[in-house]
MARZA-8782 format. One line per field, with one value per residue: residue in one letter; residue number from 1; x, y, z of N, C-alpha, C, CB in turn. Coordinates in steps of 0.2 Angstrom, whole numbers. Glycine has a CB too. Layout:
BEGIN
code <- (A/...) .
pos <- (NUM/...) .
npx <- (X/...) .
npy <- (Y/...) .
npz <- (Z/...) .
capx <- (X/...) .
capy <- (Y/...) .
capz <- (Z/...) .
cpx <- (X/...) .
cpy <- (Y/...) .
cpz <- (Z/...) .
cbpx <- (X/...) .
cbpy <- (Y/...) .
cbpz <- (Z/...) .
END
This chain:
BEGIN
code <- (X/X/X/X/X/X/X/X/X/X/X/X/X/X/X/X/X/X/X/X/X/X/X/X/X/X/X/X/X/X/X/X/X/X/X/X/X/X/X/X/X/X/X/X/X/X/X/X/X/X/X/X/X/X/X/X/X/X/X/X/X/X/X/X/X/X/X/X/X/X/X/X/X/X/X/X/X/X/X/X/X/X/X/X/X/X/X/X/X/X/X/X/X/X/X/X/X/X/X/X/X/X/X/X/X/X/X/X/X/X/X/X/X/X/X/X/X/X/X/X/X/X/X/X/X/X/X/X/X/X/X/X/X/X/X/X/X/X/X/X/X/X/X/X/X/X/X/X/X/X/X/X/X/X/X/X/X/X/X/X/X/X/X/X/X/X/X/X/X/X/X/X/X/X/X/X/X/X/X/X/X/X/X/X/X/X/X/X/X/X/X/X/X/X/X/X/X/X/X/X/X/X/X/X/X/X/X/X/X/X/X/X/X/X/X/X/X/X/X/X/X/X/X/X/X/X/X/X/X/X/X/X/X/X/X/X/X/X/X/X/X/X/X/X/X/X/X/X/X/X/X/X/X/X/X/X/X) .
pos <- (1/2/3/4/5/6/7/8/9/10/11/12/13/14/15/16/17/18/19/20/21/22/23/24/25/26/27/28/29/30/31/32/33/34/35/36/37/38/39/40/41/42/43/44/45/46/47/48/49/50/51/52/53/54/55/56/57/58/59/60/61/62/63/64/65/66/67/68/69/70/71/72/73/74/75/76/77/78/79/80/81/82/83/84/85/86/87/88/89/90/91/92/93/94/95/96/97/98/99/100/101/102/103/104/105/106/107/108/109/110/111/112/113/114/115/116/117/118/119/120/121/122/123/124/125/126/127/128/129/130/131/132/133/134/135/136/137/138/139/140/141/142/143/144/145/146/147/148/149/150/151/152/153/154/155/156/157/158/159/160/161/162/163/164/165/166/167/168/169/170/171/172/173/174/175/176/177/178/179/180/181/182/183/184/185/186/187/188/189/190/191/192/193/194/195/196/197/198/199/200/201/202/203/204/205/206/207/208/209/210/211/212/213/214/215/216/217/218/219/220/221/222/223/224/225/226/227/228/229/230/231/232/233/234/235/236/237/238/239/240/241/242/243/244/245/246/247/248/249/250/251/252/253/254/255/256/257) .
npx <- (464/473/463/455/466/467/472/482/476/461/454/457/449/436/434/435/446/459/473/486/486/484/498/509/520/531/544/552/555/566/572/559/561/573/568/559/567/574/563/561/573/574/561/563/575/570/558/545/541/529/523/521/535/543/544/546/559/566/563/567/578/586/583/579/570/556/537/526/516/517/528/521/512/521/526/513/512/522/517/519/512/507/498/485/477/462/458/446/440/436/425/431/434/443/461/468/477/498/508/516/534/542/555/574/577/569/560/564/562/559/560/556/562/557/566/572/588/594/600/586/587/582/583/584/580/584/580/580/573/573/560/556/560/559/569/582/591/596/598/600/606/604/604/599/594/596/592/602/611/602/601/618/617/611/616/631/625/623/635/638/626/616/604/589/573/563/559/551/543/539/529/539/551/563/563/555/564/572/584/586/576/581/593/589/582/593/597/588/578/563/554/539/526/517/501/496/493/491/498/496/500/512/514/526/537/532/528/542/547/540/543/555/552/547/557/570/571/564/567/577/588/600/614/621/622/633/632/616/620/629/622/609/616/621/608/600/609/605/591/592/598/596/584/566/555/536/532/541/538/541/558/571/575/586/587/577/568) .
npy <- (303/302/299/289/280/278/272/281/281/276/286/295/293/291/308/310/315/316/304/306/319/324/317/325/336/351/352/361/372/379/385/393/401/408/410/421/430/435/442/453/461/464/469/481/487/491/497/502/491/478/462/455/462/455/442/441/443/435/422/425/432/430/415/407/393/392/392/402/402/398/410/418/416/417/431/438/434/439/453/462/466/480/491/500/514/514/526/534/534/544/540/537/539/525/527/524/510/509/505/488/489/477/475/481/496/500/511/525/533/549/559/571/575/584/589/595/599/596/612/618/622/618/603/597/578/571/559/541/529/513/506/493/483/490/497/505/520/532/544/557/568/589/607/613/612/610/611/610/600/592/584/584/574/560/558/553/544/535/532/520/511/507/517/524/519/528/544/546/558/572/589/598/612/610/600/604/613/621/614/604/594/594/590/577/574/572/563/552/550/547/560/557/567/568/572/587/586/575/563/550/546/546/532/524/529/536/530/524/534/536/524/529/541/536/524/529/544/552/549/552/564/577/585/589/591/580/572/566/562/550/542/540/535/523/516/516/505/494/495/489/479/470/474/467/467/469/470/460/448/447/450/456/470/468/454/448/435) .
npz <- (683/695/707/701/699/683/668/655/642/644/652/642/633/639/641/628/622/610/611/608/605/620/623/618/617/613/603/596/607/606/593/591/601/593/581/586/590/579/571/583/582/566/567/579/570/557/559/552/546/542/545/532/527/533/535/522/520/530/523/509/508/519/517/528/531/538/539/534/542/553/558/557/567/580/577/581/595/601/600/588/578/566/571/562/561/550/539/530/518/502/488/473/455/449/446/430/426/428/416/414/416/404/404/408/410/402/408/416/432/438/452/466/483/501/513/531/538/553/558/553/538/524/512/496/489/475/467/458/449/441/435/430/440/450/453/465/458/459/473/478/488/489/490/481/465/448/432/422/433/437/422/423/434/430/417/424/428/416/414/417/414/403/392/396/386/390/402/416/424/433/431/435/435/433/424/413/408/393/395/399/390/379/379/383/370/362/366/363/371/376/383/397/401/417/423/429/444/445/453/456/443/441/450/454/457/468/477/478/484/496/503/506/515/526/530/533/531/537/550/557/563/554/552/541/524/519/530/526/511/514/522/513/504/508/512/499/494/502/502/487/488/499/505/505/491/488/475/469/471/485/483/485/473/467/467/461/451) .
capx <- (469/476/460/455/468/465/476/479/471/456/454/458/443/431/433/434/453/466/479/491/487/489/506/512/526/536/552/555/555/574/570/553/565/578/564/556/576/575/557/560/579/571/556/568/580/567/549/539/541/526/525/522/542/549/543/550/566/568/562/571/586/591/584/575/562/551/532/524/511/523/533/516/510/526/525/506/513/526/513/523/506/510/490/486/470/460/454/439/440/430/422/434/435/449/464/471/484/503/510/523/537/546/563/575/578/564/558/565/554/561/554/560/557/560/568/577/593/594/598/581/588/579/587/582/580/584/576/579/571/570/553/555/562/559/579/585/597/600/593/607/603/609/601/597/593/595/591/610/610/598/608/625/618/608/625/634/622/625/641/637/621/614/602/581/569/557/558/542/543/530/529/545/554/570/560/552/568/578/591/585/573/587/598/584/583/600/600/585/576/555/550/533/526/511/495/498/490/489/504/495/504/519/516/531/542/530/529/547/546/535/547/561/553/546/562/575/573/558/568/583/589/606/619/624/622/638/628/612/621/630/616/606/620/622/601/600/612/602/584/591/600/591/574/560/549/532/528/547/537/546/562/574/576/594/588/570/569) .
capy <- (297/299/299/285/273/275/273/289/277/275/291/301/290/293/314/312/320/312/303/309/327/323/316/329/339/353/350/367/378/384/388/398/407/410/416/426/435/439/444/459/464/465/477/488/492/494/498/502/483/472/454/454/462/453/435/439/445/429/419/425/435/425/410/402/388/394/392/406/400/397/415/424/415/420/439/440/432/446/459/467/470/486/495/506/516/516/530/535/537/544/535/542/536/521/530/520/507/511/497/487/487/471/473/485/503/504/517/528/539/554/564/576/575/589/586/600/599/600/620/622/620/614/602/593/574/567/551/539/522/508/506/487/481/494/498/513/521/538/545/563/577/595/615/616/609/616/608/605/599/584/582/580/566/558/557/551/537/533/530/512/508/506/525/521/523/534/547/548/564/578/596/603/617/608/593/607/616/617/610/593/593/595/583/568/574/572/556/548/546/551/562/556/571/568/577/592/586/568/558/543/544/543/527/518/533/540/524/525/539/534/521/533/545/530/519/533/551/554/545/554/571/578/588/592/587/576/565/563/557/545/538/538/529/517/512/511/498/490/492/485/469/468/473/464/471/465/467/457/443/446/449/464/472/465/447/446/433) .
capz <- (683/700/712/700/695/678/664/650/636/647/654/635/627/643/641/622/619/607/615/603/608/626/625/612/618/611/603/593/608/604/586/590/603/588/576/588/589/574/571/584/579/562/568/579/567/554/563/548/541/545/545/527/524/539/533/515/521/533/518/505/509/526/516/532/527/540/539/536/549/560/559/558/576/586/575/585/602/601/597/585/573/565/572/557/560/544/537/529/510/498/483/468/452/450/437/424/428/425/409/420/410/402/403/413/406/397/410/422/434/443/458/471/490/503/520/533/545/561/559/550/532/519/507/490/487/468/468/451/452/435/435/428/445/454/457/467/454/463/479/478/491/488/494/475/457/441/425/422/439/434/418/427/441/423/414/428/429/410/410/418/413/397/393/397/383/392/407/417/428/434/428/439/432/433/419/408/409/389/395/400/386/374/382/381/363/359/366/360/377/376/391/398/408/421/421/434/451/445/456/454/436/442/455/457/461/474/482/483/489/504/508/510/519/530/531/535/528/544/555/558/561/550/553/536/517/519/531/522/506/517/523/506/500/511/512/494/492/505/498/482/489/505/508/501/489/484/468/466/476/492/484/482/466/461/470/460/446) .
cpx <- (472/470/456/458/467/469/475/475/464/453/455/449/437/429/433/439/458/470/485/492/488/496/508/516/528/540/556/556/560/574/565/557/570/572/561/562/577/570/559/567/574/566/559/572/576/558/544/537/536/526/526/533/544/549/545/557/571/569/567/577/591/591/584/571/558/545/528/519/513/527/526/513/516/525/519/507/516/523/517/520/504/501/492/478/467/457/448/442/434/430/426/435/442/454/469/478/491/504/515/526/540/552/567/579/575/560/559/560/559/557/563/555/559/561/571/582/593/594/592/582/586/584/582/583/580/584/576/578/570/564/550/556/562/566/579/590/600/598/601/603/607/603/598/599/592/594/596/611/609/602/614/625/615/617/630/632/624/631/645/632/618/606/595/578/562/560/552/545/535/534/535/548/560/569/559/558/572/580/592/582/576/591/596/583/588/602/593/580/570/555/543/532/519/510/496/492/485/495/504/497/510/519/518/536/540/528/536/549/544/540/552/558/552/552/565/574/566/561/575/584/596/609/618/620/627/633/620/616/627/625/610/610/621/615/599/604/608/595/586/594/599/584/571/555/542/530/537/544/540/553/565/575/581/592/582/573/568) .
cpy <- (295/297/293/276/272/276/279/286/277/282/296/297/293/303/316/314/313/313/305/316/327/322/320/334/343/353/355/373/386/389/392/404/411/414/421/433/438/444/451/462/467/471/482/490/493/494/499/496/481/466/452/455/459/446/437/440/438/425/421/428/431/420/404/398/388/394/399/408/403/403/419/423/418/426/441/439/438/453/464/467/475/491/502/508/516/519/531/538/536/541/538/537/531/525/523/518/510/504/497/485/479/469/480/491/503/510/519/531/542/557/565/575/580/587/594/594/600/608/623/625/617/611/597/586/570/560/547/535/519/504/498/484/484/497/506/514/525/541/549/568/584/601/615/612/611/612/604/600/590/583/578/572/561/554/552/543/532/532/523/509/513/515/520/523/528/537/547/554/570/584/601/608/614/602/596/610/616/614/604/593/591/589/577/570/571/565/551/547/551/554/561/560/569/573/583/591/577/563/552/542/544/538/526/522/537/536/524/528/540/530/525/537/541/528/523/540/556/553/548/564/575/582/594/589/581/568/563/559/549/540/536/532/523/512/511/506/492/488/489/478/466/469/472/467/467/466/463/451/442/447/455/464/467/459/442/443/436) .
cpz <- (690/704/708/698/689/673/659/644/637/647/647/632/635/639/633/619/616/610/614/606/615/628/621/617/614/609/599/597/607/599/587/595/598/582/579/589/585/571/577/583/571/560/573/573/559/555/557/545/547/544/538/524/527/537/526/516/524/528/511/502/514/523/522/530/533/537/539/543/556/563/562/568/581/587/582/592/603/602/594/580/574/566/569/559/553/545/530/522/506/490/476/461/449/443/435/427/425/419/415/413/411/403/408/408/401/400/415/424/438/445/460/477/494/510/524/537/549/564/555/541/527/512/501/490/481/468/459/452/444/435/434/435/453/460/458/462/458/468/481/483/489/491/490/469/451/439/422/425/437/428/421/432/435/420/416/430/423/410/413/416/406/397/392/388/384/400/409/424/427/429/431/433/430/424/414/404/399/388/395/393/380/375/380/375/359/360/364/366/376/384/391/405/411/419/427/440/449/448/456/446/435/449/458/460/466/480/485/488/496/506/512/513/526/533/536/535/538/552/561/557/558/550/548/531/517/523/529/517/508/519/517/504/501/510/506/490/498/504/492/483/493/506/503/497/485/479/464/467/481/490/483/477/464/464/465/451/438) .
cbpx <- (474/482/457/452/464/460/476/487/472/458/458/469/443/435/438/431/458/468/480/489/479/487/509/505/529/537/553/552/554/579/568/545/570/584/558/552/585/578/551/556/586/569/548/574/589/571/549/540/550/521/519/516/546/548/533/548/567/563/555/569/586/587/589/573/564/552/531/523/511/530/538/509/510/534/521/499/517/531/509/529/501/515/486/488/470/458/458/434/445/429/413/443/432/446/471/472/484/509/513/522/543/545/566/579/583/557/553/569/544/565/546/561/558/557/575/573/597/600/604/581/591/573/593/584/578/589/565/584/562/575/550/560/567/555/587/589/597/601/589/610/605/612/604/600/589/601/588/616/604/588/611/629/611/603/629/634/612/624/647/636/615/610/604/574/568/547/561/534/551/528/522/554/555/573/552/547/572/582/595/578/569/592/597/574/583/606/603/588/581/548/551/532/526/510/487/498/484/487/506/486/503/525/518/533/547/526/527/550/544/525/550/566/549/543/566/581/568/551/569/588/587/606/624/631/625/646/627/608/625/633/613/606/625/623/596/599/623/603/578/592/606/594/568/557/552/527/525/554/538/546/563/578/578/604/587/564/567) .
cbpy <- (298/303/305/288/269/277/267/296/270/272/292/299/276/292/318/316/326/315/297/310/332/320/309/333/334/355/342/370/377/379/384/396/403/402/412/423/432/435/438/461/455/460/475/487/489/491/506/505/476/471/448/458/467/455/430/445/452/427/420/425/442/423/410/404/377/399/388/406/392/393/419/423/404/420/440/435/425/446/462/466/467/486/495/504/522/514/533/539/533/551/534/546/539/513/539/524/501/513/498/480/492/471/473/481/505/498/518/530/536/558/558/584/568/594/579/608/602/599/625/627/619/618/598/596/574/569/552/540/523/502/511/484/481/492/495/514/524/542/536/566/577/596/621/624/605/620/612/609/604/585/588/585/564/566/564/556/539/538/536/510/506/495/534/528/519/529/552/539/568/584/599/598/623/603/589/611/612/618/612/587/596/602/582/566/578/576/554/543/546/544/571/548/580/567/573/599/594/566/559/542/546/549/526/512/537/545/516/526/542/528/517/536/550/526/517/531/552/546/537/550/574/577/583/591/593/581/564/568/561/547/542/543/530/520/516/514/498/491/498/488/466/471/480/459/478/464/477/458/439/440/444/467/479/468/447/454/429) .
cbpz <- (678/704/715/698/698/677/660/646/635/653/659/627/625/652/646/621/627/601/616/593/606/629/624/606/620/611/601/588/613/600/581/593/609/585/572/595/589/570/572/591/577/562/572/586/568/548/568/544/541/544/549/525/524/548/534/508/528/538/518/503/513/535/511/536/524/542/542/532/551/559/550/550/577/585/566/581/604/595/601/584/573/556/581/547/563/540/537/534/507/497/482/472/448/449/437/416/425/431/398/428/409/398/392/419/403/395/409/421/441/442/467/469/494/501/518/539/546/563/558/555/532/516/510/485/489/464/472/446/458/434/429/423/444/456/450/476/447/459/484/469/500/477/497/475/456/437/420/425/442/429/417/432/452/417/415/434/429/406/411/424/420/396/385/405/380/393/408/422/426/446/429/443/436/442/420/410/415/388/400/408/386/375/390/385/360/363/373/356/384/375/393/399/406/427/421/431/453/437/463/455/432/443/455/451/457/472/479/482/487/504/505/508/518/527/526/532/515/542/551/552/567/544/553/535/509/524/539/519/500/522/528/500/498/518/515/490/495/511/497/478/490/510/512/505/483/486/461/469/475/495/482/483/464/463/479/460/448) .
END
C-alpha cells in the first residue's frame, strides 16, 4: 500500500484477505488481562484444578458469563495445562455401576484415610460423604477409632440431619464391630458392606477421598491433631459451597440443582 499507492480495499481484494479481518482490532484486552488474574490465582492456590474446575468455578460460583472458548484459549496461552503422563493399563473387566441415588440420605459411604505429623505420627481420617450430592458431612481426624468412636461422630451428625437409609462402608474392624452394627439396627439403617479388595464399590467416597488427599491433606505438613481439624473444617465448608464438582454439572454440592 505504501510503495504502491494503493488503497486497503484495493490491496485486501488483490492478496485475497477480508477487509473486516484487517481492520479488526481488539477491544477486550482488559478483560482477557482480568480473566487470565483469576485463571492463575485460581491454579496457585488450588494446583490440582484443571481448566475443567476452574471454568466451572468462574462460571458458576463467580457467575462470570465467560465463554468457555475464550477462558480455555488464555488457560493454554498461560500454560497452565495440568501434563498428566498416561499410564498404561491393563484390559480388566468393567464392575457394575454404583445406583445413583435419588434423594439426599438415602445413602451414606464412609472411609478412612491415613496421614502423619510432622513428628512422624500417624493419624486417622473419618470421612462421611451423602452419596446423592456428593456432600462432605464429616472429614474428623483423631490417633485412633473405635466402633463407639464411629458411633459418637454418626450420632453427632443425627442431631441435624434427618438418619440415611443405607451405610456403604468396607470391611474395617471399626464397621464390623457389635457396637455399630447394633447401633444401625436400632435405628433402622441397612449396612451395605463391600466385597473385600473391591474399592471400586465404594466409589464416590474414594473419589473423595483422592480429592482430599490431593486438595490439602498431601499438601501440608501439621503440627498437631488441633491443626488438621482446623483445616478439614475449614475445606469442607469450602468443597461443599465452593468448588465445583462434576457429576453436579459444575456445581458444588449445596449449590447443585
Amino acid at each position: 500500500m505504501a510503495n504502491h499507492n494503493l488503497s486497503i480495499r484495493k490491496a485486501c481484494r488483490w492478496f485475497g484477505v477480508s477487509e473486516t479481518c484487517y481492520r479488526y482490532q481488539a477491544k477486550l484486552s482488559d478483560e482477557n488481562a482480568f480473566i487470565a488474574q483469576k485463571l492463575v490465582e485460581l491454579t496457585d492456590d488450588d494446583n490440582d484444578w484443571g481448566f475443567g474446575l476452574c471454568f466451572a468455578f468462574l462460571r458458576n460460583v463467580e457467575g462470570y458469563p465467560w465463554n468457555h472458548k475464550r477462558v480455555y484459549r488464555i488457560y493454554c496461552e498461560l500454560a497452565l495445562n495440568l501434563r498428566i503422563r498416561p499410564r498404561r493399563r491393563l484390559n480388566r473387566h468393567k464392575p457394575e455401576s454404583l445406583k445413583e441415588p435419588t434423594r439426599p440420605n438415602q445413602v451414606w459411604s464412609i472411609d478412612f484415610m491415613h496421614d502423619q505429623l510432622f513428628d512422624g505420627r500417624t493419624f486417622r481420617l473419618f470421612n462421611v460423604i451423602d452419596d446423592y450430592r456428593r456432600e462432605g458431612l464429616i472429614s474428623e481426624p483423631d490417633f485412633s477409632f473405635s466402633g463407639e468412636r464411629v458411633i459418637r461422630e454418626l450420632n453427632r451428625l443425627l442431631e441435624y440431619r434427618e438418619k440415611p437409609g443405607v451405610i456403604r462402608c468396607d470391611n474395617g474392624s471399626e464397621f464390623i464391630s457389635h457396637a455399630f452394627t447394633r447401633w444401625a439396627k436400632e435405628l433402622g439403617i441397612r449396612i451395605e458392606y463391600i466385597q473385600p479388595g473391591k474399592p471400586q464399590q465404594n466409589a464416590y467416597i474414594e473419589r473423595h477421598n483422592r480429592t482430599v488427599r490431593y486438595s490439602w491433606l498431601s499438601k501440608h505438613l501439621f503440627d498437631d491433631l488441633e491443626q488438621v481439624r482446623e483445616f478439614a473444617t475449614r475445606w469442607l465448608w469450602f468443597y461443599n459451597h465452593r468448588r465445583p464438582h462434576t457429576a453436579n454439572n459444575g456445581r458444588p454440592p449445596l449449590l447443585a440443582a
